[in-house]
C-alpha positions as CSV (number, residue, x, y, z in Angstrom):
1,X,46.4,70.4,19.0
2,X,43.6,71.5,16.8
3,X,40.1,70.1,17.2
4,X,38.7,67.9,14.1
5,X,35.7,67.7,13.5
6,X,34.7,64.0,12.6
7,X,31.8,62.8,11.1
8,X,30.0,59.1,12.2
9,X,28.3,57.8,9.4
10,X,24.4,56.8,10.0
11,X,23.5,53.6,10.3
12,X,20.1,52.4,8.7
13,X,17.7,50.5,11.4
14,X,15.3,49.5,9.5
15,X,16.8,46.4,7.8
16,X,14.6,47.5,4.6
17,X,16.0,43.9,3.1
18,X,13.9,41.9,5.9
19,X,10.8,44.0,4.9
20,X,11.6,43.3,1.3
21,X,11.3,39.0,2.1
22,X,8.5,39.7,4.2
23,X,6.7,41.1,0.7
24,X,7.9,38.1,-1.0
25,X,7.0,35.9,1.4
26,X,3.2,37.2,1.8
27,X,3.4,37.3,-2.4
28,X,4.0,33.8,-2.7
29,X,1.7,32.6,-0.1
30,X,-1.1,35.0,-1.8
31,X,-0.5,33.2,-5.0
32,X,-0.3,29.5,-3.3
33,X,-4.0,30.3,-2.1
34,X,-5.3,31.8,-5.3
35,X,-4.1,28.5,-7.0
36,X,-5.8,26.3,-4.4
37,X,-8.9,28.4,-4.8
38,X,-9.1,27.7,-8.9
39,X,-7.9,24.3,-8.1
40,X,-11.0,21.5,-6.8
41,X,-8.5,20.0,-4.4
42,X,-11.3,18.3,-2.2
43,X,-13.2,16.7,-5.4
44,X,-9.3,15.5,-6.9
45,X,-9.0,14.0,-3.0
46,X,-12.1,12.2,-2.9
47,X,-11.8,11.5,-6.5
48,X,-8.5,9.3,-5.5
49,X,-9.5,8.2,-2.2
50,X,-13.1,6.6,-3.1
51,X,-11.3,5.0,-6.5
52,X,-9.0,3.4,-4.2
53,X,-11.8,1.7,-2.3
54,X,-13.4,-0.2,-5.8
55,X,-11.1,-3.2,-6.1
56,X,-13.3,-5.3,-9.3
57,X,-16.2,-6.8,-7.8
58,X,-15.0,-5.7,-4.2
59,X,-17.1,-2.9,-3.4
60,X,-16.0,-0.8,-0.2
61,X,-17.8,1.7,1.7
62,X,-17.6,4.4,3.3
63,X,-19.7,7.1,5.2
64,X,-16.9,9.5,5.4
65,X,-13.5,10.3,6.3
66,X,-11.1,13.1,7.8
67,X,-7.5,14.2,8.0
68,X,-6.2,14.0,11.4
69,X,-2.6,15.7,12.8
70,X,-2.7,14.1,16.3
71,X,-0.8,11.9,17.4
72,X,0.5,11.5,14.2
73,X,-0.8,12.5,10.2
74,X,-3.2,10.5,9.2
75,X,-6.8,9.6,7.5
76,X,-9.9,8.6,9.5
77,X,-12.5,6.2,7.9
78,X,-15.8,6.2,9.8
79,X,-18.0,3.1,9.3
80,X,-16.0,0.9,6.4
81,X,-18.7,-1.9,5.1
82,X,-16.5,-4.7,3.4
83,X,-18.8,-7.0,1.7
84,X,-18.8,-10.3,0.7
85,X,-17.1,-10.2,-2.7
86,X,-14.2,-8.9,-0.6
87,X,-13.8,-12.1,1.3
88,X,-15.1,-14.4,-1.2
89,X,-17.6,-16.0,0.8
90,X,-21.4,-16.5,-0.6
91,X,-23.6,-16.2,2.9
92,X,-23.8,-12.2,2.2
93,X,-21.5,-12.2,5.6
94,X,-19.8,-8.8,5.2
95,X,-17.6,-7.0,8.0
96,X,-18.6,-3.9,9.1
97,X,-15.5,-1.3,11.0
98,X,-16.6,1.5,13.1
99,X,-13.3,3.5,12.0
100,X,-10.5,3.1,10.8
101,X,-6.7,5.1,10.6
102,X,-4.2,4.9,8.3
103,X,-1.0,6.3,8.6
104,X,1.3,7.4,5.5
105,X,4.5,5.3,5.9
106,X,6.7,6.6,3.2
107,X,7.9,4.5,-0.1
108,X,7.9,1.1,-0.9
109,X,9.9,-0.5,-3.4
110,X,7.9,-4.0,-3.8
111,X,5.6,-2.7,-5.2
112,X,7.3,0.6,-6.1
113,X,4.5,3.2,-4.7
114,X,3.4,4.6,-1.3
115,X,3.0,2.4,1.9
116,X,0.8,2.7,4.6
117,X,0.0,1.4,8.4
118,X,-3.3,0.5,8.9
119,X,-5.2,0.0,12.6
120,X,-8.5,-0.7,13.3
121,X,-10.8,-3.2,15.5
122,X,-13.3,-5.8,14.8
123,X,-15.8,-6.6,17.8
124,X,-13.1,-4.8,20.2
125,X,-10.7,-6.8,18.6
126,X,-7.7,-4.9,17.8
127,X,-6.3,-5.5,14.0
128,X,-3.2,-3.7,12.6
129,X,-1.5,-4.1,9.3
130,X,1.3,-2.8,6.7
131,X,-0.6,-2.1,3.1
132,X,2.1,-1.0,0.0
133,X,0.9,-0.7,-3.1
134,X,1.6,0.6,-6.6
135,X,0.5,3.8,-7.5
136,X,-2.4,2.4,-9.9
137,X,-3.5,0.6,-6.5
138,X,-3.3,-2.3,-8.9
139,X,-0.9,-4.3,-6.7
140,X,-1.3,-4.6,-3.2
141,X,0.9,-6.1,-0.9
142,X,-0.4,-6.3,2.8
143,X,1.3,-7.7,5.3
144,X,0.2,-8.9,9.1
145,X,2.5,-9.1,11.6
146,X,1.4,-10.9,15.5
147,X,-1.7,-9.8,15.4
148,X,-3.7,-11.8,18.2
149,X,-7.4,-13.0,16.7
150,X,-9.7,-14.0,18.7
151,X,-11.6,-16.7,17.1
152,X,-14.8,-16.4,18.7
153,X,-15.6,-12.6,17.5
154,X,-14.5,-14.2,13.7
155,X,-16.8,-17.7,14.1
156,X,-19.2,-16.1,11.8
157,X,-16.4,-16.7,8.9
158,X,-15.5,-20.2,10.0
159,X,-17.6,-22.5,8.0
160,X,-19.3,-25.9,9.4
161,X,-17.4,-25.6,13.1
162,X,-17.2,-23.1,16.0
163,X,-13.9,-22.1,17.7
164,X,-12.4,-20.6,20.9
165,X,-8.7,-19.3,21.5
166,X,-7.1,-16.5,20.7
167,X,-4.4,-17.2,17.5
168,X,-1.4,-15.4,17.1
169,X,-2.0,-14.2,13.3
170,X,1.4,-13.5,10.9
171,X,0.2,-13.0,7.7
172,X,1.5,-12.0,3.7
173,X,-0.5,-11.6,0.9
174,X,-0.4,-10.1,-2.4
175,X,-2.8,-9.0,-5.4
176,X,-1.6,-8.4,-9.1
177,X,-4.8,-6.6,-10.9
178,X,-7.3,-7.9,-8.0
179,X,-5.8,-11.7,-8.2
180,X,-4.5,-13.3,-5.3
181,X,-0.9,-13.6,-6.3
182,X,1.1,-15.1,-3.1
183,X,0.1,-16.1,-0.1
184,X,1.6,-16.9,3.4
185,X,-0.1,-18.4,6.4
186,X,1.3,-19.0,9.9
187,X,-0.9,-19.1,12.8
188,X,-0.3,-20.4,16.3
189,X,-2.4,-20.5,19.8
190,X,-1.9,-22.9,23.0
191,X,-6.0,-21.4,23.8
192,X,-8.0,-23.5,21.3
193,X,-11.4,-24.6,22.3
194,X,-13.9,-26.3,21.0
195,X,-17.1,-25.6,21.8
196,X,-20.1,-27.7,22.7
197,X,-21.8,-28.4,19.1
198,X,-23.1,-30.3,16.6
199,X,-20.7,-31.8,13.5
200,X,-21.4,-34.0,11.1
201,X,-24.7,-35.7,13.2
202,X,-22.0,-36.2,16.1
203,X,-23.3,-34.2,19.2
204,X,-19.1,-32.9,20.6
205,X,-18.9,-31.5,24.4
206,X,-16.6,-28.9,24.9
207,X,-12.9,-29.8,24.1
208,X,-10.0,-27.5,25.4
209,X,-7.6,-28.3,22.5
210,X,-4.8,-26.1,23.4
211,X,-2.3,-26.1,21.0
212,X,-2.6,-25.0,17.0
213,X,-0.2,-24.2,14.4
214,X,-0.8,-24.1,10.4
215,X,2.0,-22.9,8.2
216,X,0.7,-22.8,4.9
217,X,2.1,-20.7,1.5
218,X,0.7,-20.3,-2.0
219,X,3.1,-19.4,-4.8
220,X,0.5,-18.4,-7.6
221,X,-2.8,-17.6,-5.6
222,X,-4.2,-21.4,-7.0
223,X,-2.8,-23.8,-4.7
224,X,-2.2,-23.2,-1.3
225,X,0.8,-25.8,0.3
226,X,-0.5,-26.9,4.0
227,X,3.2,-27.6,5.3
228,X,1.9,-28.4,8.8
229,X,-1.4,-28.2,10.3
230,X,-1.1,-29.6,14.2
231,X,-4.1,-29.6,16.4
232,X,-3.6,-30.7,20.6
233,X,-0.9,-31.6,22.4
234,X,-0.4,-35.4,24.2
235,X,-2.9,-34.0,27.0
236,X,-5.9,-32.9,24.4
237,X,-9.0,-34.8,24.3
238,X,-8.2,-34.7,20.2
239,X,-4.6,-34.6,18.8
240,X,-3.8,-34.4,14.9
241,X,-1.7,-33.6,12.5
242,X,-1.8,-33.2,8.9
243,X,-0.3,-31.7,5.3
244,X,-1.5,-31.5,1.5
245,X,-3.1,-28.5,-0.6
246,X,-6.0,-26.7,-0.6
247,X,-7.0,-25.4,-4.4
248,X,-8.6,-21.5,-3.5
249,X,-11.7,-20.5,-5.2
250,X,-10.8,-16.7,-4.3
251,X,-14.0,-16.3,-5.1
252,X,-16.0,-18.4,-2.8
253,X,-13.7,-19.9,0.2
254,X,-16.2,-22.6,1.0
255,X,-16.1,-23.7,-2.6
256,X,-12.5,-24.3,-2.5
257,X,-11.4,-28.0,-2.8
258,X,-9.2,-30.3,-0.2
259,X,-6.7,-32.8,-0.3
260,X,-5.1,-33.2,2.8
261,X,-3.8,-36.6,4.4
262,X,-3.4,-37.1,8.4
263,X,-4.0,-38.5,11.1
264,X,-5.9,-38.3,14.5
265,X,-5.7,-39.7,17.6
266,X,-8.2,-39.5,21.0
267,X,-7.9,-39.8,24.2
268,X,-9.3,-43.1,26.3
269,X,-11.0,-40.7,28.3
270,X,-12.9,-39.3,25.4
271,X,-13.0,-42.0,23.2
272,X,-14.6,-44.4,25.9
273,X,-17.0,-42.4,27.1
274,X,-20.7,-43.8,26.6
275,X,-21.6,-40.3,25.1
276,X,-19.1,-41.1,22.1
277,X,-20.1,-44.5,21.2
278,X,-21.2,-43.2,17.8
279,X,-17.8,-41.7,17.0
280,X,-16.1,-44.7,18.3
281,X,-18.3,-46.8,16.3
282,X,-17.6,-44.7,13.3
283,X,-13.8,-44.4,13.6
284,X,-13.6,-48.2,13.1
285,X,-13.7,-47.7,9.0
286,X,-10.1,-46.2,9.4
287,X,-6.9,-47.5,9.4
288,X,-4.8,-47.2,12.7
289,X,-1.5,-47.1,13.1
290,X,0.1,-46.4,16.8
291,X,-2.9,-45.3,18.1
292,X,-3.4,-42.7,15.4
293,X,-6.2,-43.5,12.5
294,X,-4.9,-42.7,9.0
295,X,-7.6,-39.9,7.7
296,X,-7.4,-38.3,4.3
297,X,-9.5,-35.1,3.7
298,X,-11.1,-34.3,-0.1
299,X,-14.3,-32.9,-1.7
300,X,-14.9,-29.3,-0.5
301,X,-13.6,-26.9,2.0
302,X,-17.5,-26.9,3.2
303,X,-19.0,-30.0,2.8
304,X,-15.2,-32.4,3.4
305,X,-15.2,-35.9,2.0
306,X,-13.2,-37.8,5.7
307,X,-11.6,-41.3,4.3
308,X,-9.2,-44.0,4.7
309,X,-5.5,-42.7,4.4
310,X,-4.1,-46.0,2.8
């Protein structure tokens, strides 16, 4: 047997093609850079951020924001001012956030555009809601789901009366080219209070009315439909119910006009006392049917016209 000699063919190491997409790789990433660098990327961001802040008259401000990766993507607003023309009130009574985050949702289909969650807090009161919008920021949809308010850190935007409780807060409202559009209320709370004050001339101690609910709903941002508004319970001082609509003046709440028809009832124990003879005198003028006087509401949301509901 004769010896062969056999050649093994060499095999190349160095994977040349891996090198090669390496080169590519830092090519295109080069070039990505360079584009960024003739691009003014910050001034097109602020550009669209601070135009999405001017909604018509409703000015909001900013001191300045930041993108943050942890816990999850998102933008940072440090100290939002909203003012008044925001919230359609005329006593200059704006709201002022220390920060605020909003986190990138994905798409939304009513309106067709981006939708984000929102969180913040308002006098250590913690507020979270959905925002979707178009992408001219034209239409707004925001939506507020359980959010407990506590009334007393808000009393500043309640006009003519001051409240205690927290209120379980479900919310949905929508603007078509800065007009309120729809609007759907439903708030609940087995905490209200009414503090010691001063209504109407009649000097009120402190009431612990317990239960609220108002479901109310406004198809074309003109007339909102109270459905149900139900203050106390059979154990409250004050117990009343009543329905109607409220035509908005989005641009000055106060200013918004009332026609609402109840009624109310009080307990002997309140009623009777010698510190409500005034009220008892004046709740004579009503109607009164099974213990309840018949009360309609009109004139404005600030300055309410209380008469006979015959």
């Amino acid at each position: 047997m004769s010896d062969e000699n056999t050649t093994t063919p060499e095999i190349n190491y160095e994977m040349t093609f891996i090198r090669k997409f390496r080169w590519i790789l830092f090519l295109f990433c080069f070039f990505v850079l360079l584009l960024l660098t003739k691009i003014p990327v910050a001034k097109t961001i602020d550009n669209a951020i601070y135009g999405s802040l001017n909604f018509g008259r409703c000015q909001i401000g900013i001191s300045n924001y930041e993108f943050n990766f942890f816990p999850l993507p998102h933008l940072n607003f440090q100290n939002i001012n909203i003012p008044s023309e925001c919230l359609g009130a005329r006593n200059n009574q704006s709201i002022g956030l220390k920060d605020l985050q909003v986190y990138f949702r994905g798409p939304s289909f009513s309106p067709l555009g981006p939708q984000f969650k929102v969180e913040t807090a308002f006098r250590d009161n913690p507020l979270g809601f959905i925002l979707a919008s178009d992408f001219s920021f034209k239409t707004l949809k925001l939506l507020i789901k359980e959010n407990d308010i506590d009334l007393g850190k808000f009393s500043d935007f309640i006009p003519q009366v001051s409240l205690n409780g927290v209120v379980k807060t479900d919310l949905l409202l929508e603007l078509e080219n800065f007009n309120l559009s729809e609007l759907n209320i439903n708030l609940q709370s087995n905490s209200l209070v009414l503090p010691a004050q001063n209504i109407n001339g009649f000097a009120l101690q402190e009431m612990p009315l317990k239960n609220l609910l108002l479901t109310a709903n406004s198809e074309n941002g003109k007339k909102l439909n109270v459905k149900k508004l139900v203050i106390g319970d059979e154990k409250s001082p004050i117990r009343s119910e009543f329905s109607g609509v409220i035509n908005l003046n989005t641009r000055n709440i106060a200013s918004s006009s009332l026609n609402l028809g109840g009624e109310i009832a009080f307990a002997d124990s309140f009623i009777n006392d010698p510190s409500m003879f005034l009220l008892k005198n004046y709740m004579q003028q009503f109607d009164k049917k099974d213990n309840f006087y018949q009360i309609q509401i009109t004139g404005a949301l600030s300055f309410p016209n209380i008469s006979s509901n015959r």
